[in-house]
C-alpha positions in Angstrom: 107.6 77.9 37.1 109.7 78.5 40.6 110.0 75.9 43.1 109.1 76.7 46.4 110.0 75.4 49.9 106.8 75.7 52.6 108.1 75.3 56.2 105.3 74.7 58.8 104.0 72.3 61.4 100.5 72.9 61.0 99.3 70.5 57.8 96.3 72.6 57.1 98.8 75.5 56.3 101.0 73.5 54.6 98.4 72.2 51.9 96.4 75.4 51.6 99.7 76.9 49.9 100.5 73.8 47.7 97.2 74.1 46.5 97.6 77.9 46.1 101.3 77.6 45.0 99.7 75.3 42.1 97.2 77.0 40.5 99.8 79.8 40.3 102.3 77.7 38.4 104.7 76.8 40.8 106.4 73.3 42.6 105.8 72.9 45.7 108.3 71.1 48.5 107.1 70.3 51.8 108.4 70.2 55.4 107.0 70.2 58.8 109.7 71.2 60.9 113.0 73.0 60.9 114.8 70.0 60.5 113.5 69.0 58.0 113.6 71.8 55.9 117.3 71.5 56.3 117.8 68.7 55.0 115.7 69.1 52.0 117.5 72.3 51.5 121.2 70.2 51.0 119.6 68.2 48.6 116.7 70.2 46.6 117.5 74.0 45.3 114.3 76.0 45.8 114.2 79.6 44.6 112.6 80.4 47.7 111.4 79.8 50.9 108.2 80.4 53.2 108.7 79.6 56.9 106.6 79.6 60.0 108.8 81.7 62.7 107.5 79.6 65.5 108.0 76.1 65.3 108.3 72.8 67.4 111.7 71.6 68.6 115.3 72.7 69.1 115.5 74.5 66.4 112.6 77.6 65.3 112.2 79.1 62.4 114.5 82.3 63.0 117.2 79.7 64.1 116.6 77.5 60.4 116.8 81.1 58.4 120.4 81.3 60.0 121.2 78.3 59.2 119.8 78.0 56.0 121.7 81.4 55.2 125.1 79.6 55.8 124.3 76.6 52.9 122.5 79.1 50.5 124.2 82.5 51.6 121.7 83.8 48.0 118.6 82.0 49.1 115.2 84.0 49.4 113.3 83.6 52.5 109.8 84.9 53.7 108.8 84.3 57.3 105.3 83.6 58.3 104.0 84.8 61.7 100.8 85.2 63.7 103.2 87.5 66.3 103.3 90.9 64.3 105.4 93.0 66.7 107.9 95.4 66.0 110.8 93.5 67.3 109.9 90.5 65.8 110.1 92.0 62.2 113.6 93.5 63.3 114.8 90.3 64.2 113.2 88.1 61.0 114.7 91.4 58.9 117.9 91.5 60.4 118.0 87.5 60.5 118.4 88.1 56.5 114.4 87.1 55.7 113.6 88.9 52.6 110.4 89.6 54.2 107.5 88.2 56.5 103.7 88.1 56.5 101.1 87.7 59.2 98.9 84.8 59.7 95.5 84.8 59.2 96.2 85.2 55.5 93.2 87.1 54.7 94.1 88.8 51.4 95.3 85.9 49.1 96.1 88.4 46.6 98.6 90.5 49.3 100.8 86.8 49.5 100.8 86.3 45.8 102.1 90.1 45.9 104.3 89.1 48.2 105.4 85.9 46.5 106.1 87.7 43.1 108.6 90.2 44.1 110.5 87.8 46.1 110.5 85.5 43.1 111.1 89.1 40.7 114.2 90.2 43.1 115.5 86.9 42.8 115.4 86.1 39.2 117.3 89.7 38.4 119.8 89.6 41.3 118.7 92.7 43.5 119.7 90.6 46.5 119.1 92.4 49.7 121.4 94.1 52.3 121.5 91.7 55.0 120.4 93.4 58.3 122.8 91.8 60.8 122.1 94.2 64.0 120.9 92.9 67.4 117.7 93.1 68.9 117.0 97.0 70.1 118.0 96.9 73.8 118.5 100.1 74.9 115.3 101.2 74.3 112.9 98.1 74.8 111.1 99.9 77.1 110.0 102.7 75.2 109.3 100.5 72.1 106.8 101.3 69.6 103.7 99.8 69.6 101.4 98.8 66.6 99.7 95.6 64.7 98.6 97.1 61.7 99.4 96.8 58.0 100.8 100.5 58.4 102.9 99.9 61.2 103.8 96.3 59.6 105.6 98.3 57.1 107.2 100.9 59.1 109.1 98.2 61.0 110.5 96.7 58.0 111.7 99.8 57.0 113.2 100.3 60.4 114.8 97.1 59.8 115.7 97.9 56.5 117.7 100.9 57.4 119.5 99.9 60.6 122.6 98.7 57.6 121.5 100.9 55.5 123.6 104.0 56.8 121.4 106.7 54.7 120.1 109.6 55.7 116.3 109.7 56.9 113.7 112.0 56.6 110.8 110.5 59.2 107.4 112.8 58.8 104.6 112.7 60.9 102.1 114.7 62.8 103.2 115.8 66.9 102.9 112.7 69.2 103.3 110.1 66.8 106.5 109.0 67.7 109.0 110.2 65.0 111.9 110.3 67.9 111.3 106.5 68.8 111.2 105.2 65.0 114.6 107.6 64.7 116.2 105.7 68.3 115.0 102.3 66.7 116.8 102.7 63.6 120.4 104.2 65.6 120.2 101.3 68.2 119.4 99.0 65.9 122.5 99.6 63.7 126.5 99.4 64.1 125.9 103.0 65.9 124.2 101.3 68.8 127.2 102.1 71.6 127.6 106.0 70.1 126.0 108.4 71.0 122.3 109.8 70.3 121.7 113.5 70.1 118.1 115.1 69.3 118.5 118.9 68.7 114.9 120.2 68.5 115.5 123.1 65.3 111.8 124.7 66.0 113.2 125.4 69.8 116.1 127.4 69.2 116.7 131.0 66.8 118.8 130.7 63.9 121.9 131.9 65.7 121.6 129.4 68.3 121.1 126.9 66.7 123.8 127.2 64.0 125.7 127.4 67.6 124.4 124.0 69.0 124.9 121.9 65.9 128.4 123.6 65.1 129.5 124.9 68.0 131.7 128.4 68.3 134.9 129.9 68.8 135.8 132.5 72.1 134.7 135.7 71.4 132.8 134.6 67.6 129.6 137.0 69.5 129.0 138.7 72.7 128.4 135.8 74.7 130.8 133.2 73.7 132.9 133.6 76.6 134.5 130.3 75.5 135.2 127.8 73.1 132.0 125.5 72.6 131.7 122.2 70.7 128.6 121.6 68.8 126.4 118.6 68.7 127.9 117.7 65.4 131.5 117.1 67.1 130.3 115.9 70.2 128.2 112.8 68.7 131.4 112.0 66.4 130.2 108.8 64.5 126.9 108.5 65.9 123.5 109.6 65.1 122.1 113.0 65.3 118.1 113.9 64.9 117.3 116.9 63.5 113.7 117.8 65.0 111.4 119.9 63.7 113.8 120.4 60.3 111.3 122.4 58.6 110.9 125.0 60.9 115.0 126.4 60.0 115.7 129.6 58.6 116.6 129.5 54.8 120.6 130.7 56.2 120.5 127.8 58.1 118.9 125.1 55.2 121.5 126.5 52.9 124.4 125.6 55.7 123.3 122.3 56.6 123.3 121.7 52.9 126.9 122.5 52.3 127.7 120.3 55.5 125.7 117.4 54.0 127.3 117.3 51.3 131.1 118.1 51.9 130.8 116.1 55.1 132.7 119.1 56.9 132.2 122.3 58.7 133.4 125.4 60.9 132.6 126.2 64.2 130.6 129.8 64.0 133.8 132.3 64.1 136.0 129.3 63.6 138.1 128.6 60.1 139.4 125.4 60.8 137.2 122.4 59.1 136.4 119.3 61.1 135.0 116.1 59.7 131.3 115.4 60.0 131.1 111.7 60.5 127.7 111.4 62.1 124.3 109.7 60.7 121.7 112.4 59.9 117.7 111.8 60.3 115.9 114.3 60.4 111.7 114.8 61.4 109.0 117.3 60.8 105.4 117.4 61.6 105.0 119.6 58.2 105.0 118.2 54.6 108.1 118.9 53.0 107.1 118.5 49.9 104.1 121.3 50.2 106.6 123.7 52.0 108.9 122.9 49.0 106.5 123.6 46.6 105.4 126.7 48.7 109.0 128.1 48.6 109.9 127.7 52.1 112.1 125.1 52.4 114.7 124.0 50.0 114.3 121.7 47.3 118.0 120.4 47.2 118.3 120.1 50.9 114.8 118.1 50.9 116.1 115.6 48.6 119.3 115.1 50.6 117.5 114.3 53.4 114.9 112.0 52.0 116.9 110.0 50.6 114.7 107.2 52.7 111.5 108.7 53.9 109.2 107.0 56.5 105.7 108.7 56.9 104.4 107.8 60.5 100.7 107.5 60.3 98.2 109.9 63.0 96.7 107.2 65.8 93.3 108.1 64.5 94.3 106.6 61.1 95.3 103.0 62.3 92.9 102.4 65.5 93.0 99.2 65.5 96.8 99.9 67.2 94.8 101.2 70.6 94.2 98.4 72.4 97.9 97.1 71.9 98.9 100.8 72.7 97.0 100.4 75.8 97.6 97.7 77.4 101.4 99.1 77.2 100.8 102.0 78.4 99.2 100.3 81.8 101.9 97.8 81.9 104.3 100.9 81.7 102.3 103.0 84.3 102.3 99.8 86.9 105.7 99.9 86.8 106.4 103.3 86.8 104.0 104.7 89.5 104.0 101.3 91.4 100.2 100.9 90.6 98.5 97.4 90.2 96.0 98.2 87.1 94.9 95.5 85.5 92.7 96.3 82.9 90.6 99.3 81.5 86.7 99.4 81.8 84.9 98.3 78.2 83.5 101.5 78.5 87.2 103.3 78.6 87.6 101.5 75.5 84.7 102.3 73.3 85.4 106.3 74.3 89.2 105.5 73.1 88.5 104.1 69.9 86.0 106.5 69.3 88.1 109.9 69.9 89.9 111.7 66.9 93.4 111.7 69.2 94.7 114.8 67.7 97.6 114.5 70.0 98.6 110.8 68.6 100.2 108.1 70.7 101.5 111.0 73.2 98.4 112.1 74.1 96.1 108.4 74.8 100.3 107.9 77.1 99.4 111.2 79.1 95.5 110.7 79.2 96.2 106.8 80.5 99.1 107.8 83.1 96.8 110.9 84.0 93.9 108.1 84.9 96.3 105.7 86.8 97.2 108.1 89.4 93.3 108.5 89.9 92.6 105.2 89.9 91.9 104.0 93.4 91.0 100.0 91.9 92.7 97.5 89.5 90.7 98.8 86.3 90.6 102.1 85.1 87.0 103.7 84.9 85.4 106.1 82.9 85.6 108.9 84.9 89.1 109.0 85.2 89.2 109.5 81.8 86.6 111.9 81.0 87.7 115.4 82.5 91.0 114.6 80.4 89.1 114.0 76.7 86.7 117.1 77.4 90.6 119.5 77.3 90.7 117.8 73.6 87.4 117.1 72.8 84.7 119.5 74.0 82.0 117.2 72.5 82.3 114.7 75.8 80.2 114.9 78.5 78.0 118.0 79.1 80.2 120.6 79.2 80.6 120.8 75.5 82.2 124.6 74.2 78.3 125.1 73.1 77.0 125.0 76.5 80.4 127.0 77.9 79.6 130.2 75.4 75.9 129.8 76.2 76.5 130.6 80.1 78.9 132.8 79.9 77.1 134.6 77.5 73.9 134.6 79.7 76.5 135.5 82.9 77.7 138.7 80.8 74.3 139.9 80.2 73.1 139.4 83.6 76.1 141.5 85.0 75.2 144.4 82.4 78.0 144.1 80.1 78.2 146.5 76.7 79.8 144.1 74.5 79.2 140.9 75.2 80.2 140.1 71.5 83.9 141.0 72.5 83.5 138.8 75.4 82.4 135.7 74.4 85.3 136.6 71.3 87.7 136.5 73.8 86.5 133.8 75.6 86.9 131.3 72.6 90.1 133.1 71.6 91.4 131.8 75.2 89.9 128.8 74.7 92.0 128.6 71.1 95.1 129.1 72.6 95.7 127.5 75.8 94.0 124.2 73.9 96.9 124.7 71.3 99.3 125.0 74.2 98.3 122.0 75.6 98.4 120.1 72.4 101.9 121.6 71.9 103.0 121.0 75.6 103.9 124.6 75.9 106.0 124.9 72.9 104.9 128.3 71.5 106.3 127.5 68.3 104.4 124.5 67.4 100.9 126.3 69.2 101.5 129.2 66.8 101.6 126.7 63.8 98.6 125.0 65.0 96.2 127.8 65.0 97.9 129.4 61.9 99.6 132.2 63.4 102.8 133.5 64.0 105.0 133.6 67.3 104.7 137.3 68.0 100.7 137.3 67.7 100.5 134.0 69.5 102.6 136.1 72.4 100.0 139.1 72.2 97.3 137.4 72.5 99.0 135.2 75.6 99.4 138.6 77.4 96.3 140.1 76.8 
């Protein structure tokens, strides 16, 4: 039997986990404000605690965590809150909270879950690292936006790491926001006031790109006209994301191993070794683990980097993040394009929540600012909307791909064509590419990928 501290002003709360708390074995102690809680702290030793974050008075329940923290620097605390947003799981993480659940509480069996690891943790001494960092402020305004149970855990993790200087492997399909979650875990942390450098691997050929991370000596190949620091040495002691990891050659996998591990390297034509004191995350919108298993990408240098893995989920797996997604999106768009928008049509949002979003987050930000500028009112419309799905969705509207074959099929006959089968090929071919393009935002590497080609026949078929 544990005894357990409840912290919350509402009474109904309060006895629906005394009641629960009982049947489950434990002692319950009571308190209806911070204050309280307190002072039944100094004089009762619970073995842990479960705390509302908002709470009347002086004093919330962030505040009472801190100061709890200072009597019991080993107590175990879980926050309770019916404000699930990102930054307030950084700051009930960071706050030292052990972790925090969202009201309603729906799944009885997800607190008791909950309840018994905290209680496990405690009993064999795995305390927590305390995550001590402020708020993100940097980047508030580019935040990332998300309710659900998926997201829920992706913050903590966030939270998790930003004293947790590992190295980070973040994975997730194009537009989901792997460069945000990487930004929210360096200005989160003691990094915050270094520098941030992305280096995008799939963009750059193997000799630039050993170039830009490790820069190169005068005269080390035909155009190094100078001396060149590389991203490593410019970023020092701060953070460095590694795009698009699984796209390097196997020359350059086996290189950044070495430099991984002996935390030192040379500038290309260079034999001097400098320290490499930098944080290293690193994204892909592949599966590692597959490419691994498929032999191209390195098994060792995989399990350096994933030391901590966070999987970000595709939009069209966690829907229920769309409204939230657009109603920050708007607010973002007022402010950027000076527009007054105040709300989307119902409409807008059943055609939202029903579309696959195969470009993610990035794509319902571009459709949404696309809509704005043609917005002439204070609520966005359907038909602003519409002409955008229909480039990633052909199934909107009437001019579905169906309908687009059909006429130019019938426009091939009627102007006497001989092979109107190589036509209409080409004409879906087109199609093919430029809707990979645009789902790539011209990046011919990640197009290429998409359809399941290579660069040099994704170029052929761009020039014929």
């Amino acid at each position: 039997m544990s005894k357990i501290m409840v912290v919350d002003d509402e009474e109904a709360v309060c006895w629906a986990f005394e009641q629960f708390l009982k049947e489950e074995g434990h002692e319950t102690i009571i308190a209806s404000n911070a204050q309280e809680a307190i002072k039944k702290l100094e004089s009762e030793t619970p073995d842990l605690v479960i705390m509302d974050i908002r709470m009347p008075g002086d004093m919330d329940g962030l505040d009472a965590l801190a100061e709890m923290r200072r009597i019991e620097p080993d107590l175990y605390v879980i926050m309770m809150t019916a404000y699930g947003t990102m930054q307030t799981a950084i700051k009930a993480m960071q706050s030292g909270a052990y972790d925090y659940m969202l009201k309603p509480f729906d799944d009885l069996d997800q607190v008791k879950l909950i309840i018994d690891r905290a209680l496990k943790s405690r009993k064999q001494s795995q305390e927590l690292t305390l995550l001590r960092s402020e708020v993100m402020g940097k980047y508030q305004k580019d935040n990332i936006i998300g309710n659900s149970p998926k997201m829920q855990e992706i913050y903590k993790l966030i939270g998790t790491l930003t004293t947790n200087d590992v190295t980070v492997l973040i994975e997730g399909e194009t537009g989901v926001g792997k460069e945000l979650v990487a930004k929210a875990i360096h200005y989160n942390s003691p990094r915050k006031d270094k520098p941030f450098v992305t280096v995008n691997c799939a963009a750059l050929t193997e000799t630039l790109l050993e170039s830009e991370l490790f820069g190169h000596e005068k005269g080390s190949f035909t155009s190094a006209i100078s001396q060149k620091e590389g991203k490593f040495e410019v970023v020092h002691d701060g953070t460095i994301l590694l795009d698009e990891i699984g796209d390097i050659s196997h020359k350059m996998q086996t290189t950044l191993l070495r430099v991984l591990d002996e935390k030192k390297f040379e500038r290309v034509g260079g034999t001097k070794q400098i320290n490499m004191k930098a944080r290293i995350i690193a994204s892909t919108n592949k599966n590692l683990e597959n490419e691994v298993q498929a032999g191209n990408f390195r098994a060792d240098l995989y399990y350096r980097l994933k030391v901590m893995r966070i999987y970000i989920p595709p939009l069209r797996e966690r829907k229920e993040d769309i409204p939230l997604l657009v109603r920050h999106f708007v607010e973002m768009t007022n402010e950027n394009l000076g527009k007054s928008i105040r709300d989307v049509d119902p409409k807008v949002m059943d055609i939202l929540l029903a579309h696959n979003w195969q470009g993610n987050v990035r794509e319902l930000e571009n459709m949404l600012k696309s809509a704005a500028v043609l917005c002439k009112g204070d609520v966005i419309l359907s038909e602003y909307i519409l002409d955008n799905l229909r480039k990633y969705s052909p199934q909107i509207g009437h001019s579905t791909l169906d309908s687009a074959i059909e006429s130019t099929f019938i426009e091939k006959i009627r102007a006497g064509s001989k092979n109107p089968y190589e036509d209409i090929t080409n004409y879906v071919e087109t199609f093919l590419v430029n809707m990979a393009l645009e789902q790539a935002e011209q990046n011919q590497v990640k197009a290429a990928s998409i359809l399941g080609i290579s660069r040099t026949t994704l170029r052929k078929k761009m020039k014929s």
